[in-house]
Residue, then its C-alpha position, 0 to 999 in steps of 0.5 A: x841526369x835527365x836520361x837517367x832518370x827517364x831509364x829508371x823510370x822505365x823500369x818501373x814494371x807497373x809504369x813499364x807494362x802500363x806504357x808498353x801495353x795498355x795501349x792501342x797496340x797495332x794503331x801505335x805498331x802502323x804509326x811507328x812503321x809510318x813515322x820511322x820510314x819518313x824521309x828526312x835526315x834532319x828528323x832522323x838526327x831528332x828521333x835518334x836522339x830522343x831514342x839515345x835518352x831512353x836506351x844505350x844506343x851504339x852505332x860505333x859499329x855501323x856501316x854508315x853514321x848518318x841516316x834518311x830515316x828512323x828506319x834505316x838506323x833501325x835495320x843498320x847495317x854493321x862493318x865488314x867482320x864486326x860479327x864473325x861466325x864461330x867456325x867451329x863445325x860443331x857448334x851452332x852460333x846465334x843468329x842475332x845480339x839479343x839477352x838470352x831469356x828462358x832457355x832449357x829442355x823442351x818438356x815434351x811438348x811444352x816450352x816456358x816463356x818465363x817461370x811458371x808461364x809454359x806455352x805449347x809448340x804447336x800453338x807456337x809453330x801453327x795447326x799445320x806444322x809437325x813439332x814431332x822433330x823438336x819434342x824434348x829437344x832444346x829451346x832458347x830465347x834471344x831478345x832484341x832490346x831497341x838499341x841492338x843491331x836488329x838483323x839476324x843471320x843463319x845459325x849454321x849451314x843448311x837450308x830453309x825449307x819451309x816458312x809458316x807465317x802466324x798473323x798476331x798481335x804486338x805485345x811488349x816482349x820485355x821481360x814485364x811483359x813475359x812474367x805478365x801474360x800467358x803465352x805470349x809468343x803464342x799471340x804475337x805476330x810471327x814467322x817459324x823458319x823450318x830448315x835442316x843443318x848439316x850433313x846430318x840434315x838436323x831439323x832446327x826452327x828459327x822463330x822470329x816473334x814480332x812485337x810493339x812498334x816491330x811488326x815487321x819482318x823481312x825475309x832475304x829469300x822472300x819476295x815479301x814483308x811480312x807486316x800486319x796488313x800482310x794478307x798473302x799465303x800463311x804457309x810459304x814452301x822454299x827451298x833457300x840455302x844458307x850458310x852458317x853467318x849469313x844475314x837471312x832478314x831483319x826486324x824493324x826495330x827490336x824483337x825476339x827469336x826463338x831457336x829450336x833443335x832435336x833432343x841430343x844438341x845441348x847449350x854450351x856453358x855460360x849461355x843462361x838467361x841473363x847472358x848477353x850474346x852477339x850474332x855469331x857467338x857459339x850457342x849450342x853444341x851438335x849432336x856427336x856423330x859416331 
């Protein structure tokens, strides 16, 4: 009864916005980061569950049930096969569980966070970046809400080859929030993952956006966190192969990702904003080639 009342609470969108963002963000953003890697099993139990009396926390799946710290329930890992790829060569997969947001056409260069709030990509993607490849191509939004499993993996086969990493700050990424303020994703703390897919080589951009008590973002072929104190370089060349499944990093608690692709892929049918996907589900089919 109590946790009921402390959801609907919650959903109160003045109360939510007032709580989640009128706030000493980044301050909150470096306590959370310190509090949540404390080592203590016995303060990890606590956290976890006054963490369960807000969301719908389900750790049925994951590879261990007992934690050291509020960070490694955060950054679980889930049993062998618990999120198998499509293998479906002509279908891309989500890279991670999320609720799928705006989603749609790119209108030549802009984007739409929330209706009637457009973004531009290049502010998304950094000055430095070409976003010819994207230009009236397909976007989708995919939000981690807290309780969700916060690792994401390779949409399809191919290989990173470059990351941009855009210093920000830690706005809620809620739907509130989105509806609130302008160019949000623009503003918070991210990374824009650059790779080709395919024997075709089709450009794709995965756009990790951190957010309140996240700001945090682990990369696997990177021998760094990125994290707001981060001060190294902002344009990281690589070359990472992946394949299509694999986990490429995490989010220290929850987030969103940003999925970009060239004009001729198109989102299958049922993936709308609302739709509750899980990492490996088809997304977007490929472009057919002749």
């Amino acid at each position: 009864m109590i946790s009921n009342l402390i959801r609907r609470l919650g959903q109160q969108e003045d109360l939510n916005f007032l709580l989640t963002n009128r706030v000493p963000r980044i301050l909150l953003t470096r306590w959370m980061g310190w509090f949540s890697q404390l080592q203590s099993p016995l303060l990890a139990r606590c956290s976890i569950a006054v963490w369960r009396l807000f969301t719908d926390l389900d750790l049925s799946d994951a590879r261990q049930q007992r934690f050291a710290s509020l960070h490694d329930c955060f950054t679980r890992e889930l049993l062998p096969g618990a999120r198998p790829a499509d293998p479906d060569p002509a279908l891309l997969v989500s890279p991670s569980d999320g609720i799928v947001g705006a989603c749609g056409e790119v209108q030549g260069t802009t984007v739409f966070q929330a209706k009637g709030f457009p973004y531009e990509l290049q502010e998304l993607f950094g000055p430095n970046q070409d976003i010819t490849p994207f230009r009236d191509g397909i976007y989708l939004t995919l939000r981690l809400t807290s309780a969700m499993y916060h690792r994401f993996h390779a949409p399809y086969a191919g290989e990173i080859e470059h990351v941009s990493y855009l210093s920000g700050d830690t706005w809620n990424v809620n739907p509130i929030a989105l509806a609130r303020v302008e160019r949000l994703f623009c503003r918070n703390e991210r990374a824009v993952l650059r790779a080709r897919i395919g024997a075709a080589r089709h450009p794709l951009a995965i756009v990790p956006v951190a957010a309140i008590l996240v700001a945090s973002i682990r990369l696997h072929f990177l021998d760094v966190l990125l994290h707001l104190r981060y001060r190294g370089a902002n344009e990281v060349p690589c070359r990472a192969a992946m394949d299509k499944g694999q986990e490429l990093g995490w989010f220290q608690h929850g987030s969103t990702i940003l999925l970009f692709a060239p004009k001729g892929f198109a989102l299958l049918d049922g993936i709308t904003t609302g739709t509750r996907v899980r990492a490996g589900q088809a997304l977007m089919r490929l472009p057919e080639t002749g």
